[in-house]
mmCIF file of the N, C-alpha and C atoms, coordinates in Angstrom:
data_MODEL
# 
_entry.id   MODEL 
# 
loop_
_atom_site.group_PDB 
_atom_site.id 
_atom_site.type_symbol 
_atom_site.label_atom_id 
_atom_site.label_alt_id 
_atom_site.label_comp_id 
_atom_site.label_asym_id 
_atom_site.label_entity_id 
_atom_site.label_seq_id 
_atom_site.pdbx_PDB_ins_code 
_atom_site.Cartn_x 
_atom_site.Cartn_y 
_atom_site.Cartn_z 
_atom_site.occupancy 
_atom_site.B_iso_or_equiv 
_atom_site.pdbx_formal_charge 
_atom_site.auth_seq_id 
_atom_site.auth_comp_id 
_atom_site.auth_asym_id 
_atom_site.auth_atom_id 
_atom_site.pdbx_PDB_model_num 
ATOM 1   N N  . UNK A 1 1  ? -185.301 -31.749 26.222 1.00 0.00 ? 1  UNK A N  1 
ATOM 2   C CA . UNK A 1 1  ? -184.455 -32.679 25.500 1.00 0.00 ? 1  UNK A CA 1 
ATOM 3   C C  . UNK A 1 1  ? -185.046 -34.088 25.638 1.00 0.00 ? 1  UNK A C  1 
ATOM 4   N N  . UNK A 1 2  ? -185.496 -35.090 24.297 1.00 0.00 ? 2  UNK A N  1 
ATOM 5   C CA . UNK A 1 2  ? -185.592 -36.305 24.505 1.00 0.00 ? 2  UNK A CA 1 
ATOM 6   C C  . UNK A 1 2  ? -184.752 -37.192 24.495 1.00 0.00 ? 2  UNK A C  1 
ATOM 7   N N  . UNK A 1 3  ? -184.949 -37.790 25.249 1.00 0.00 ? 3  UNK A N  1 
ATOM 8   C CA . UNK A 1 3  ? -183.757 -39.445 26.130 1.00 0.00 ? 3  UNK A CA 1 
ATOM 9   C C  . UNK A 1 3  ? -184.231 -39.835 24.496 1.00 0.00 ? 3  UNK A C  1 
ATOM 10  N N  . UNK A 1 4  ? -182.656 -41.136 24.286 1.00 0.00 ? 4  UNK A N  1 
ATOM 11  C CA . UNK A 1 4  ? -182.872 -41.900 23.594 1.00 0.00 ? 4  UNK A CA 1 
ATOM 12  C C  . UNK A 1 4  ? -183.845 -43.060 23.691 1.00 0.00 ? 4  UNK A C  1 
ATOM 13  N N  . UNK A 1 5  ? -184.613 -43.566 22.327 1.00 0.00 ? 5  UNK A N  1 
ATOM 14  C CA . UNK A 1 5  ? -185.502 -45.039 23.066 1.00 0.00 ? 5  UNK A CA 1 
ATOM 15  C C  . UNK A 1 5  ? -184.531 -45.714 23.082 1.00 0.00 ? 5  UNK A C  1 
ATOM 16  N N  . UNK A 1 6  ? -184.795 -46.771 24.109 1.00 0.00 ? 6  UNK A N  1 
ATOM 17  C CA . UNK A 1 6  ? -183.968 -48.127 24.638 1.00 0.00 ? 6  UNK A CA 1 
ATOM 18  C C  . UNK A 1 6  ? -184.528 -48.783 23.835 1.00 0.00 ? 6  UNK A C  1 
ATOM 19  N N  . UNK A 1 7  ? -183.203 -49.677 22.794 1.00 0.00 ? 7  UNK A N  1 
ATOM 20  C CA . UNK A 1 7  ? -183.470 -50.842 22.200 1.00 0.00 ? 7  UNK A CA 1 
ATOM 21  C C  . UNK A 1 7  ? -183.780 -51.741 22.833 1.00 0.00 ? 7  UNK A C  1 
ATOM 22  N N  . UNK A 1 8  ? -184.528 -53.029 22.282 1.00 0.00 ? 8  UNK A N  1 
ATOM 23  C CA . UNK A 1 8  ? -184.334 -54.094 23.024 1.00 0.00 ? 8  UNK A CA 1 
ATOM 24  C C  . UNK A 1 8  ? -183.312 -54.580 22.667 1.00 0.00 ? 8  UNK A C  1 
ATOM 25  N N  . UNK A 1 9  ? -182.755 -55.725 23.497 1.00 0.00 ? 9  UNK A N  1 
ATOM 26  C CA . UNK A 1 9  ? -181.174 -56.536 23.533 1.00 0.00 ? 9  UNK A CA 1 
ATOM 27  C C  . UNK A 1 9  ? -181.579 -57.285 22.633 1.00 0.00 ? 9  UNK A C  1 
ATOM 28  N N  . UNK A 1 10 ? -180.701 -57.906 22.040 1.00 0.00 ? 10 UNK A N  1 
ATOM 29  C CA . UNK A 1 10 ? -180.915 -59.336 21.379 1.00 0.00 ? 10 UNK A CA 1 
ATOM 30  C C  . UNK A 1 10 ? -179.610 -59.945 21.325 1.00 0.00 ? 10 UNK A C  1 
ATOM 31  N N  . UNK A 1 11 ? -180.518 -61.463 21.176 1.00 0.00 ? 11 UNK A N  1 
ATOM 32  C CA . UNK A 1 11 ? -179.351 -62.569 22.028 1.00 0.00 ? 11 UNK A CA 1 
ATOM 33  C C  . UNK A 1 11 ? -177.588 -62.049 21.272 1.00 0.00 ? 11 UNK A C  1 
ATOM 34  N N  . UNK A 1 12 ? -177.426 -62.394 20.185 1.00 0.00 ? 12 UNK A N  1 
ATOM 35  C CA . UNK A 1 12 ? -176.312 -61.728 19.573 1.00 0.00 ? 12 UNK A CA 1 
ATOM 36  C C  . UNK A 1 12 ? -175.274 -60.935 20.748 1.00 0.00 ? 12 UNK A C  1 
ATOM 37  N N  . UNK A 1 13 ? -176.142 -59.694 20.679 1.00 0.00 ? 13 UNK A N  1 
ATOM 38  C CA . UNK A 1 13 ? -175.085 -58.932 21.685 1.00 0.00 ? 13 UNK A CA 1 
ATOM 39  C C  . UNK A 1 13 ? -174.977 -59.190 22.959 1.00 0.00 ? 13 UNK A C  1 
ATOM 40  N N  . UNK A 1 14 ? -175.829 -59.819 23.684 1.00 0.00 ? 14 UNK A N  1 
ATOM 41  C CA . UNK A 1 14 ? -176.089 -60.122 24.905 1.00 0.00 ? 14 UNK A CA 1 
ATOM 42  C C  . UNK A 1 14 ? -174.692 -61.538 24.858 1.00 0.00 ? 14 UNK A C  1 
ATOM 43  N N  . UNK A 1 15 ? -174.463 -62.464 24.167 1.00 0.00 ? 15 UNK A N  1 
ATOM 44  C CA . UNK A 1 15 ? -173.825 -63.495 24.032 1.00 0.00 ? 15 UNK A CA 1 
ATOM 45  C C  . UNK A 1 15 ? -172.415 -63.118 23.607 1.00 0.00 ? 15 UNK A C  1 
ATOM 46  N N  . UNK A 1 16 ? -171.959 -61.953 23.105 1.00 0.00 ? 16 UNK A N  1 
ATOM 47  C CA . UNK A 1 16 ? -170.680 -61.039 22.619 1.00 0.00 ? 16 UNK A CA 1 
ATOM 48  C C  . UNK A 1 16 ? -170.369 -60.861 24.583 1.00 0.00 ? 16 UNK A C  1 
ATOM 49  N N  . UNK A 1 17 ? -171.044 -60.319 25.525 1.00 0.00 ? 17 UNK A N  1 
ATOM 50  C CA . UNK A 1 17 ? -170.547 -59.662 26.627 1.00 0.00 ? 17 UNK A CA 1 
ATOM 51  C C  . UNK A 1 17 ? -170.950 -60.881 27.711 1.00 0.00 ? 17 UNK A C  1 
ATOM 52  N N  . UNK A 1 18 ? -171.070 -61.842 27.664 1.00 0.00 ? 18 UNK A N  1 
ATOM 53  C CA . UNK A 1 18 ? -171.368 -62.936 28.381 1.00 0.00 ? 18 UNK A CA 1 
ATOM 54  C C  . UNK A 1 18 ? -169.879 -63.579 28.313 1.00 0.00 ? 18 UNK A C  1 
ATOM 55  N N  . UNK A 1 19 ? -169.530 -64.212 29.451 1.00 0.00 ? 19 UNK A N  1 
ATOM 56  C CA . UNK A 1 19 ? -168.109 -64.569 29.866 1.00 0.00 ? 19 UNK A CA 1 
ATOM 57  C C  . UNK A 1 19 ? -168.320 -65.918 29.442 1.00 0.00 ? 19 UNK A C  1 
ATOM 58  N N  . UNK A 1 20 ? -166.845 -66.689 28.919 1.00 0.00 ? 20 UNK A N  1 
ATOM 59  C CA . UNK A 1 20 ? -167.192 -67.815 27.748 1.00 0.00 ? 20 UNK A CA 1 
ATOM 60  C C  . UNK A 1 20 ? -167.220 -68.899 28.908 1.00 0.00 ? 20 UNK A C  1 
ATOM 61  N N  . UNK A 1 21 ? -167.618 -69.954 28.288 1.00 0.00 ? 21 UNK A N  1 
ATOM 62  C CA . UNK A 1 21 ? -168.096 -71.440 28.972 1.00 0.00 ? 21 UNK A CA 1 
ATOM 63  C C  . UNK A 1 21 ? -166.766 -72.092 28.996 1.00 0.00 ? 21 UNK A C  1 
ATOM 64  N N  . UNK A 1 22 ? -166.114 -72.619 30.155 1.00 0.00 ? 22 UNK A N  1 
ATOM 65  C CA . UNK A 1 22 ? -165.529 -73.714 29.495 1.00 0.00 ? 22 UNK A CA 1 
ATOM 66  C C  . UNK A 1 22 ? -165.354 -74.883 29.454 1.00 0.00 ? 22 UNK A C  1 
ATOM 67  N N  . UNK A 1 23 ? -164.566 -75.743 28.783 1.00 0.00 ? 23 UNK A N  1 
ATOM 68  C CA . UNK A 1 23 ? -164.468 -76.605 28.315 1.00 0.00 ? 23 UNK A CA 1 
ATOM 69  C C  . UNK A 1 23 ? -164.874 -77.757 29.852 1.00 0.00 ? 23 UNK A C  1 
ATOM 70  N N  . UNK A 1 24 ? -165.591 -79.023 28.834 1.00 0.00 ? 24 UNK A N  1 
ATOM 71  C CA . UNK A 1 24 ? -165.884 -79.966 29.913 1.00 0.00 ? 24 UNK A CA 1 
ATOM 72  C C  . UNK A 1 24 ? -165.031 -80.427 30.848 1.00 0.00 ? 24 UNK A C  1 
ATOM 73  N N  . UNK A 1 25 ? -164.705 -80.021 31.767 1.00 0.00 ? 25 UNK A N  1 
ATOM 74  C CA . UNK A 1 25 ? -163.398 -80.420 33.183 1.00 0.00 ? 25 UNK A CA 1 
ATOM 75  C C  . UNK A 1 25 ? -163.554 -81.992 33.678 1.00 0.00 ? 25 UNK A C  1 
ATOM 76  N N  . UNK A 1 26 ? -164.617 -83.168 33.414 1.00 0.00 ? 26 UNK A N  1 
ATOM 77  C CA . UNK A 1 26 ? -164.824 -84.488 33.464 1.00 0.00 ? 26 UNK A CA 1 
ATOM 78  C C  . UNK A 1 26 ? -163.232 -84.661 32.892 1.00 0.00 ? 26 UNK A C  1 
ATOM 79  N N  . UNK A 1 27 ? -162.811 -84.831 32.320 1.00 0.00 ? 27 UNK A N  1 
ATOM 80  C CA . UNK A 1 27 ? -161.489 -85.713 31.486 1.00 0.00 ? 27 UNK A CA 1 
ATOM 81  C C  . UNK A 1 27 ? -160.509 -84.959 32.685 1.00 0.00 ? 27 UNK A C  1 
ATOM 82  N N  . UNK A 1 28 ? -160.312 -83.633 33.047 1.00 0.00 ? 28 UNK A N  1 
ATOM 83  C CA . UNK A 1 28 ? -159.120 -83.168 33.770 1.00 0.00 ? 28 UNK A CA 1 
ATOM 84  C C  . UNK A 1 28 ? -159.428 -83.720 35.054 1.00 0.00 ? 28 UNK A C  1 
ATOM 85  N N  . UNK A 1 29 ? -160.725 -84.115 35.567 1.00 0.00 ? 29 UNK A N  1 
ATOM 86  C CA . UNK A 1 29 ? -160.326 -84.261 37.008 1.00 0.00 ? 29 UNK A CA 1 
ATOM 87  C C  . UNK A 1 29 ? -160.280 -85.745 36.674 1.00 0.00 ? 29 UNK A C  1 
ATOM 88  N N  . UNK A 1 30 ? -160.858 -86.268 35.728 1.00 0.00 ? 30 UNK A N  1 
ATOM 89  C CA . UNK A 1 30 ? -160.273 -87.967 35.912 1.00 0.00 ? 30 UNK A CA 1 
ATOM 90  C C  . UNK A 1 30 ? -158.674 -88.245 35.799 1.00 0.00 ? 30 UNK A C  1 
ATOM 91  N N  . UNK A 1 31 ? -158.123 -87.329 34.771 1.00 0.00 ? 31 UNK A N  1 
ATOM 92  C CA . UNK A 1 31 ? -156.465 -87.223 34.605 1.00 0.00 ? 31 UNK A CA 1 
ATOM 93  C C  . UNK A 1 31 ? -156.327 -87.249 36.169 1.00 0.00 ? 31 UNK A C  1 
ATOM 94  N N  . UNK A 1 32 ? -156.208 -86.165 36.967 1.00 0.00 ? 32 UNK A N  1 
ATOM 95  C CA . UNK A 1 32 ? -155.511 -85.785 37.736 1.00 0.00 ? 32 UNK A CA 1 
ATOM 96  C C  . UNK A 1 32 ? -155.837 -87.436 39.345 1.00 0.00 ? 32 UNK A C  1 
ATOM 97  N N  . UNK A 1 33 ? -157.078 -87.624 39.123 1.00 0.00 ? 33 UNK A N  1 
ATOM 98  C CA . UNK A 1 33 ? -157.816 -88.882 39.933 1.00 0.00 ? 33 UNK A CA 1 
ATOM 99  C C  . UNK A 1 33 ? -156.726 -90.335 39.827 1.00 0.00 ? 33 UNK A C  1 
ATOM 100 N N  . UNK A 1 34 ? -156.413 -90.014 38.218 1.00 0.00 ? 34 UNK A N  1 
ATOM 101 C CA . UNK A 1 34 ? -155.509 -91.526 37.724 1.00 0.00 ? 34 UNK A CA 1 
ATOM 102 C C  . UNK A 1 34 ? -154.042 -90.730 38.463 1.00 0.00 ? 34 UNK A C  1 
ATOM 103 N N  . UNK A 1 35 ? -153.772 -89.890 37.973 1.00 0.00 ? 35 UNK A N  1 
ATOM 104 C CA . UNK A 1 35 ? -151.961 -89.507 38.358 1.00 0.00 ? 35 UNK A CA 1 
ATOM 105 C C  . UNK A 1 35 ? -152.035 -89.445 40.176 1.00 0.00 ? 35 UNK A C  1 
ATOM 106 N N  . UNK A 1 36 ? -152.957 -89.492 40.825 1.00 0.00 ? 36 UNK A N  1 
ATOM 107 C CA . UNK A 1 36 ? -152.690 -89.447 42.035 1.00 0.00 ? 36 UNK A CA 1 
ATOM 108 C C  . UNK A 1 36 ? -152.815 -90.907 42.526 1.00 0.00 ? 36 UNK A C  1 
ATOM 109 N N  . UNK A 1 37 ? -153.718 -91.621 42.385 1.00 0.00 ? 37 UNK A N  1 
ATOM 110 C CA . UNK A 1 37 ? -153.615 -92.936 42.232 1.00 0.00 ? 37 UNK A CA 1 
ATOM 111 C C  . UNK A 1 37 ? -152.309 -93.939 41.740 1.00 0.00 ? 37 UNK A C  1 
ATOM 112 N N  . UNK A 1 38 ? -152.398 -93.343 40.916 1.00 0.00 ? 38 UNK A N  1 
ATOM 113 C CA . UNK A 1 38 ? -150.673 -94.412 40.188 1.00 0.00 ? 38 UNK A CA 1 
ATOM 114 C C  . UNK A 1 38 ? -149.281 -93.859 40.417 1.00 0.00 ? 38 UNK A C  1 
ATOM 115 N N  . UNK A 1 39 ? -149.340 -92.755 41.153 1.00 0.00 ? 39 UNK A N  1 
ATOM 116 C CA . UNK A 1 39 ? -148.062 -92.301 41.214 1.00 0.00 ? 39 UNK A CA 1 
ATOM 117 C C  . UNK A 1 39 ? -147.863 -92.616 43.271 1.00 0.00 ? 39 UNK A C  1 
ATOM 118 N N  . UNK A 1 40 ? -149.130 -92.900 43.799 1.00 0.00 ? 40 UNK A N  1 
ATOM 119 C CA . UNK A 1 40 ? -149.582 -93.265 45.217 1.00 0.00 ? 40 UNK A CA 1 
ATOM 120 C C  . UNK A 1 40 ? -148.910 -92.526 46.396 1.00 0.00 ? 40 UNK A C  1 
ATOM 121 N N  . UNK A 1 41 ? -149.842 -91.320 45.669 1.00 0.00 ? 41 UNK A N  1 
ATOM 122 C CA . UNK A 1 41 ? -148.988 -90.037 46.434 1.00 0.00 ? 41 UNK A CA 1 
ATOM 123 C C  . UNK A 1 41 ? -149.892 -89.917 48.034 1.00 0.00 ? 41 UNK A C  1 
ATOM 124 N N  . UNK A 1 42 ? -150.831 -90.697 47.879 1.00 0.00 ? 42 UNK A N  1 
ATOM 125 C CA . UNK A 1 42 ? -151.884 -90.144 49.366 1.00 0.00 ? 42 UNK A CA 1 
ATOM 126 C C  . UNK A 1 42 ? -152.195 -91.739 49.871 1.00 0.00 ? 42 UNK A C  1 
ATOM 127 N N  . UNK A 1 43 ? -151.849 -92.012 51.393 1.00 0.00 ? 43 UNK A N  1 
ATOM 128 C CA . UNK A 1 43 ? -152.659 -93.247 51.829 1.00 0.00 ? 43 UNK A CA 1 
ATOM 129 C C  . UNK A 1 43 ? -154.143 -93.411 51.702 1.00 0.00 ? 43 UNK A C  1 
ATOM 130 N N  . UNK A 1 44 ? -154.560 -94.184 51.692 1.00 0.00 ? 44 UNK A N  1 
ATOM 131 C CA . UNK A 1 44 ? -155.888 -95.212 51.613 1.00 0.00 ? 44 UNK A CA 1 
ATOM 132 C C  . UNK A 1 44 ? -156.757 -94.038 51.747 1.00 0.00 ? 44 UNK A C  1 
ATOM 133 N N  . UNK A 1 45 ? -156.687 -93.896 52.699 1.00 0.00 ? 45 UNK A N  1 
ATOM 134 C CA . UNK A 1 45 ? -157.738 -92.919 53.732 1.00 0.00 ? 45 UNK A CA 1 
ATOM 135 C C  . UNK A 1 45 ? -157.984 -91.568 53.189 1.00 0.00 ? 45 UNK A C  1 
ATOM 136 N N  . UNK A 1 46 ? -156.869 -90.960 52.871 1.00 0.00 ? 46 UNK A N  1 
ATOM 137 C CA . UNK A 1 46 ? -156.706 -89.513 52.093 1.00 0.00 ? 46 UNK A CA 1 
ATOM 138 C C  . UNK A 1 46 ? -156.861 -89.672 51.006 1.00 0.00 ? 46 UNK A C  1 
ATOM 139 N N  . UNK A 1 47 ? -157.036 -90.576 50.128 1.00 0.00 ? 47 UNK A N  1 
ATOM 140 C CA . UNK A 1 47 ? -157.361 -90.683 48.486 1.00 0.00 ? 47 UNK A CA 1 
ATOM 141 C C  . UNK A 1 47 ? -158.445 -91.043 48.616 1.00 0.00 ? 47 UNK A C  1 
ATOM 142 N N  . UNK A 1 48 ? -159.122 -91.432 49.252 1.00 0.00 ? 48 UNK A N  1 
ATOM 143 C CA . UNK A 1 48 ? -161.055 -91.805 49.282 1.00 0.00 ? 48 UNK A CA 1 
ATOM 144 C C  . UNK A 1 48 ? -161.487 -90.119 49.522 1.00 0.00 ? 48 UNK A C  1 
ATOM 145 N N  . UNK A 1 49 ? -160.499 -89.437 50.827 1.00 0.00 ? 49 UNK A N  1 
ATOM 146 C CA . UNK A 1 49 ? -161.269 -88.158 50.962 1.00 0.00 ? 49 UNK A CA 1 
ATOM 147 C C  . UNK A 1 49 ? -161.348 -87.043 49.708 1.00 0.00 ? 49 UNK A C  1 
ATOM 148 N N  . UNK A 1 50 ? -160.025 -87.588 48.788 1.00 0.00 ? 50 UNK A N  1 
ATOM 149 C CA . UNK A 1 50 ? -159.636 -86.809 47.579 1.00 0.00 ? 50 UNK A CA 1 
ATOM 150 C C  . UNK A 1 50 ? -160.504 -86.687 46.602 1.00 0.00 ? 50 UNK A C  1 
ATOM 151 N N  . UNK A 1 51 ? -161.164 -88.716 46.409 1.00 0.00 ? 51 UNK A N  1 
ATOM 152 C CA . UNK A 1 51 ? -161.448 -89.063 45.467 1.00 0.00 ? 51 UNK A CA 1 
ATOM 153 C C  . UNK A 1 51 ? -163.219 -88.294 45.330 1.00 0.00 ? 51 UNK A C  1 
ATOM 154 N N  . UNK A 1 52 ? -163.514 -88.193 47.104 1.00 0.00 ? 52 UNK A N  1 
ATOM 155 C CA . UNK A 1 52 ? -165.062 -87.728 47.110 1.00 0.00 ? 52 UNK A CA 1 
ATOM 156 C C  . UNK A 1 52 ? -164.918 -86.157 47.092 1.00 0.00 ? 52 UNK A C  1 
ATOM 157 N N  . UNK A 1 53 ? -163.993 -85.085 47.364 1.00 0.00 ? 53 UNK A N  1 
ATOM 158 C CA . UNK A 1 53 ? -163.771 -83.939 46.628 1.00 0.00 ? 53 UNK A CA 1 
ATOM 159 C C  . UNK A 1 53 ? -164.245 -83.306 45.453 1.00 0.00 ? 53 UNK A C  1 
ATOM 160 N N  . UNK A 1 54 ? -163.154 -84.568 44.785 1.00 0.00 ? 54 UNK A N  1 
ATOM 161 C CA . UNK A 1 54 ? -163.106 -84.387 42.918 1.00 0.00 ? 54 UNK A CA 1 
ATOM 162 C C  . UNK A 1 54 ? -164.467 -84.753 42.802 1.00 0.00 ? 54 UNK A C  1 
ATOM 163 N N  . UNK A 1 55 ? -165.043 -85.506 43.136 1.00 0.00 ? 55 UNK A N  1 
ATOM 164 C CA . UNK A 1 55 ? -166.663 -85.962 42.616 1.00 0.00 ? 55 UNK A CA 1 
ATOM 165 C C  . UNK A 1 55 ? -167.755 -84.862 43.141 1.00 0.00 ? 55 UNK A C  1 
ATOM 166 N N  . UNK A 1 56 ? -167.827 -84.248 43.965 1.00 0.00 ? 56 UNK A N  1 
ATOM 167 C CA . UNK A 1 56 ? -168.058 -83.078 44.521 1.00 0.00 ? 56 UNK A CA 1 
ATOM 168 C C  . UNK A 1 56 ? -168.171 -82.175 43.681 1.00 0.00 ? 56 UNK A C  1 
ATOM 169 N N  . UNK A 1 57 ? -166.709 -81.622 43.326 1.00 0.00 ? 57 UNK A N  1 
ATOM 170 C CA . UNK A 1 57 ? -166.068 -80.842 42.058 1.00 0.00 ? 57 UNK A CA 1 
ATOM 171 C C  . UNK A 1 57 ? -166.681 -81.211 40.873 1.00 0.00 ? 57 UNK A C  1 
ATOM 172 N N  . UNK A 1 58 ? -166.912 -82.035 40.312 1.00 0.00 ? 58 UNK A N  1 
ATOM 173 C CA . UNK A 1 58 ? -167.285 -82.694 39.239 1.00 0.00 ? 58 UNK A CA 1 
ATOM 174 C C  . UNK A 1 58 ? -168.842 -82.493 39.101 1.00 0.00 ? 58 UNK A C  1 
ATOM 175 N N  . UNK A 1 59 ? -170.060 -82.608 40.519 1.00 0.00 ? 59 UNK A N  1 
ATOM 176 C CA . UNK A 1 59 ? -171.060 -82.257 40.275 1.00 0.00 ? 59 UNK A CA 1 
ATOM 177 C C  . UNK A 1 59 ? -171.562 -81.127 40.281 1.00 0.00 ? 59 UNK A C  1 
ATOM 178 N N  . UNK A 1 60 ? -170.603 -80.469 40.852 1.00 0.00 ? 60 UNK A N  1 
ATOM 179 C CA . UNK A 1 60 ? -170.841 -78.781 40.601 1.00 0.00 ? 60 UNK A CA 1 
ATOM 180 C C  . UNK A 1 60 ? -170.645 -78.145 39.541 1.00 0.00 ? 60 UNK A C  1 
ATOM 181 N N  . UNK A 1 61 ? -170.106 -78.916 38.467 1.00 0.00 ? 61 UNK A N  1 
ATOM 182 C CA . UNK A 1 61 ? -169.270 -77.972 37.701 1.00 0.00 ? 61 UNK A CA 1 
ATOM 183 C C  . UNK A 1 61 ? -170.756 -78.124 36.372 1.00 0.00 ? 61 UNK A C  1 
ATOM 184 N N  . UNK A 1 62 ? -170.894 -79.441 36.802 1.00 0.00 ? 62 UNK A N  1 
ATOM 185 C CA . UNK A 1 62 ? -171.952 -80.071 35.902 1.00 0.00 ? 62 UNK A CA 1 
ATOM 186 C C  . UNK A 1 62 ? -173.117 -79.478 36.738 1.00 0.00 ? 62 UNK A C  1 
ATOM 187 N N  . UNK A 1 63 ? -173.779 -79.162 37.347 1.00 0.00 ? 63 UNK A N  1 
ATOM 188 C CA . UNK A 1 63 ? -174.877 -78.221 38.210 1.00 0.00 ? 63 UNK A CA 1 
ATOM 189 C C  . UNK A 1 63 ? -174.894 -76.510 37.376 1.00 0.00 ? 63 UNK A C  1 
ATOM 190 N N  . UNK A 1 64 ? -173.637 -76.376 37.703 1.00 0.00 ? 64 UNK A N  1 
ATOM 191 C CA . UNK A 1 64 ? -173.548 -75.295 37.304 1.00 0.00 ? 64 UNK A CA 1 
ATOM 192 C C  . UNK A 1 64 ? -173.184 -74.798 35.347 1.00 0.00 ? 64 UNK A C  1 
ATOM 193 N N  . UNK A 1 65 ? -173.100 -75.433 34.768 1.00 0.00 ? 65 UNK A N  1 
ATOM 194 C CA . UNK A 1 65 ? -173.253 -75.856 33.255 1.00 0.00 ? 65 UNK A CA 1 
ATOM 195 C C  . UNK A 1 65 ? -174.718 -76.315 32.746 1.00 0.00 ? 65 UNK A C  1 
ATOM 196 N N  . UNK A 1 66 ? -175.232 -76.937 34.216 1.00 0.00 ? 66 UNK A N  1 
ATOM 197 C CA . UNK A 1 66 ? -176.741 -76.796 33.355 1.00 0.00 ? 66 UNK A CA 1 
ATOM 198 C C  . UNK A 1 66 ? -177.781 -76.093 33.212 1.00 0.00 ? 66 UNK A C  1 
ATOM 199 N N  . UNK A 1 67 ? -177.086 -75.095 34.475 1.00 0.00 ? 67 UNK A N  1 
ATOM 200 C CA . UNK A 1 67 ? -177.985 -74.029 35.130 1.00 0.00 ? 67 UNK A CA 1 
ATOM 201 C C  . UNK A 1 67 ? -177.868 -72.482 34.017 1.00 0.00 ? 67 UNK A C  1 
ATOM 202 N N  . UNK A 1 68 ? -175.975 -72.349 33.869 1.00 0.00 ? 68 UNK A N  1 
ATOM 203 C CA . UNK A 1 68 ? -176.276 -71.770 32.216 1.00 0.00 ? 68 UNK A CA 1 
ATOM 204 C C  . UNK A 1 68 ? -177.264 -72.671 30.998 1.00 0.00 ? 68 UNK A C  1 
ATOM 205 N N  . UNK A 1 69 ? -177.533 -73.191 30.720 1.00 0.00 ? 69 UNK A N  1 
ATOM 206 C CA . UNK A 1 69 ? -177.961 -73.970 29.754 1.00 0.00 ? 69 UNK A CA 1 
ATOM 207 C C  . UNK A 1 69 ? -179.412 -73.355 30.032 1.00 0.00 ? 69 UNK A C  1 
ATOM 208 N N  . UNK A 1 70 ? -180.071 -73.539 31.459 1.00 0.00 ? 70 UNK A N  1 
ATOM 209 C CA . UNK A 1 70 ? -181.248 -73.437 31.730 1.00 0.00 ? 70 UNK A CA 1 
ATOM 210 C C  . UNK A 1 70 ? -181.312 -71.814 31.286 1.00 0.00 ? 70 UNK A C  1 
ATOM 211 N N  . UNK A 1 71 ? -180.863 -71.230 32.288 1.00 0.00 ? 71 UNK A N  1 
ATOM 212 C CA . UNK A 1 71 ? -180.932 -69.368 31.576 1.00 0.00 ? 71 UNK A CA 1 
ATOM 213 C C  . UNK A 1 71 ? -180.885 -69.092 30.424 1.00 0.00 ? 71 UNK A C  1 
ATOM 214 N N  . UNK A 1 72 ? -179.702 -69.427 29.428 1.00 0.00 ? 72 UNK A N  1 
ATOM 215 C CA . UNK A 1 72 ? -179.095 -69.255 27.715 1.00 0.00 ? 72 UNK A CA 1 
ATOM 216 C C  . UNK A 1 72 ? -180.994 -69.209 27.683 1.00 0.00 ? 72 UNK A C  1 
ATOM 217 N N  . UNK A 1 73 ? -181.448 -70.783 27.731 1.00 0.00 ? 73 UNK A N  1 
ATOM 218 C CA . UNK A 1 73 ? -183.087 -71.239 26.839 1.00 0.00 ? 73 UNK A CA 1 
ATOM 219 C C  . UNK A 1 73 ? -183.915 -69.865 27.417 1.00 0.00 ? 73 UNK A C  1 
ATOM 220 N N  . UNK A 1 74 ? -184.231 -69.365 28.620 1.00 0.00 ? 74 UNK A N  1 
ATOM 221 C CA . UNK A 1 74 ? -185.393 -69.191 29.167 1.00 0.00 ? 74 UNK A CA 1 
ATOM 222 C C  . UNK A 1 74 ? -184.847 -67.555 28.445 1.00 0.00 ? 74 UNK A C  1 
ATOM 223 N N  . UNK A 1 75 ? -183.307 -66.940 28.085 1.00 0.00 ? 75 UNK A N  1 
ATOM 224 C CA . UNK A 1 75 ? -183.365 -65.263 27.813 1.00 0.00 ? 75 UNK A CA 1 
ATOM 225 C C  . UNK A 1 75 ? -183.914 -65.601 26.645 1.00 0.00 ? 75 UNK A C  1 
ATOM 226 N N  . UNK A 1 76 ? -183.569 -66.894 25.516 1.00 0.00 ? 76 UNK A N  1 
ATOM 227 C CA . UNK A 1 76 ? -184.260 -67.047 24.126 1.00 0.00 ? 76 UNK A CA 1 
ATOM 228 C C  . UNK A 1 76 ? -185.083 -66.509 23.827 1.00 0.00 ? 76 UNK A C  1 
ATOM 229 N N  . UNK A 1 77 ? -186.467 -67.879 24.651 1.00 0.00 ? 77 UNK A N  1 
ATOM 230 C CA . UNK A 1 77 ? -187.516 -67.182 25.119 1.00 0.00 ? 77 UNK A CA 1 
ATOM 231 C C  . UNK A 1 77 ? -188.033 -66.312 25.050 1.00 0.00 ? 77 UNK A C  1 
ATOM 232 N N  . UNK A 1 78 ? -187.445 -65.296 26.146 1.00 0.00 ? 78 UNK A N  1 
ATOM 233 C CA . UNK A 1 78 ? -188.116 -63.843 26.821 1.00 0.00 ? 78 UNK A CA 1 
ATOM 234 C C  . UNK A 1 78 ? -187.552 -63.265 25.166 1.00 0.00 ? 78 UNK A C  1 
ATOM 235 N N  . UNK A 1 79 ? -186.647 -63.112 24.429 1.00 0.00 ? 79 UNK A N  1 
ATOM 236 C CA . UNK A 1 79 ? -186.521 -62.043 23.420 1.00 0.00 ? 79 UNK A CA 1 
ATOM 237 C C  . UNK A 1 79 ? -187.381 -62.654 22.413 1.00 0.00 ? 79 UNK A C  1 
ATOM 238 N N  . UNK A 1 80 ? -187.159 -63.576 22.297 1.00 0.00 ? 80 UNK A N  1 
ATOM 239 C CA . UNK A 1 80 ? -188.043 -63.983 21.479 1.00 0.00 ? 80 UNK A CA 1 
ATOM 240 C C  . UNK A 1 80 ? -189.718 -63.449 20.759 1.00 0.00 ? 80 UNK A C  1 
ATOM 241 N N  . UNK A 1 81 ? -190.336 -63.250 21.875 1.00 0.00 ? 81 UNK A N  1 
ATOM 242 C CA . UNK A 1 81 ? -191.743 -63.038 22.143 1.00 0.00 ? 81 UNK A CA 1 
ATOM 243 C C  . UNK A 1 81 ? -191.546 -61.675 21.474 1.00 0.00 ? 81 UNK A C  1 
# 
């Protein structure tokens, strides 16, 4: 009995079963940065530790958004050829 040939993938379907991106989180953690600030729910001390968290949060999220970005280009690429 012969096995089926293996197609190659192409981006299309590969991008159908890929889990979706989302939306830029910059605007939600600045929301949430201002409502903790103006509503002066944390002393001095605990809103600096908050504030370097969220910025933390913020470069990861952006690290990790560019790092899809970097893969998406380089599977192009590889099907491409």
């Amino acid at each position: 009995m012969v096995g089926r040939k293996q197609r190659k993938p192409n981006l299309k379907t590969l991008k159908k079963k890929a889990p979706k991106i989302p939306d830029f989180t910059c605007p939600d953690i600045d929301h949430i940065i201002n409502y903790v600030e103006d509503k002066d729910l944390l002393n001095r001390t605990s809103l600096a530790y908050f504030k370097r968290r969220m910025e933390k949060l913020r470069d990861s999220n952006e690290k990790l958004r560019d790092s899809g970005i970097y893969w998406y280009d380089r599977i192009k690429e590889l099907l491409s050829k």
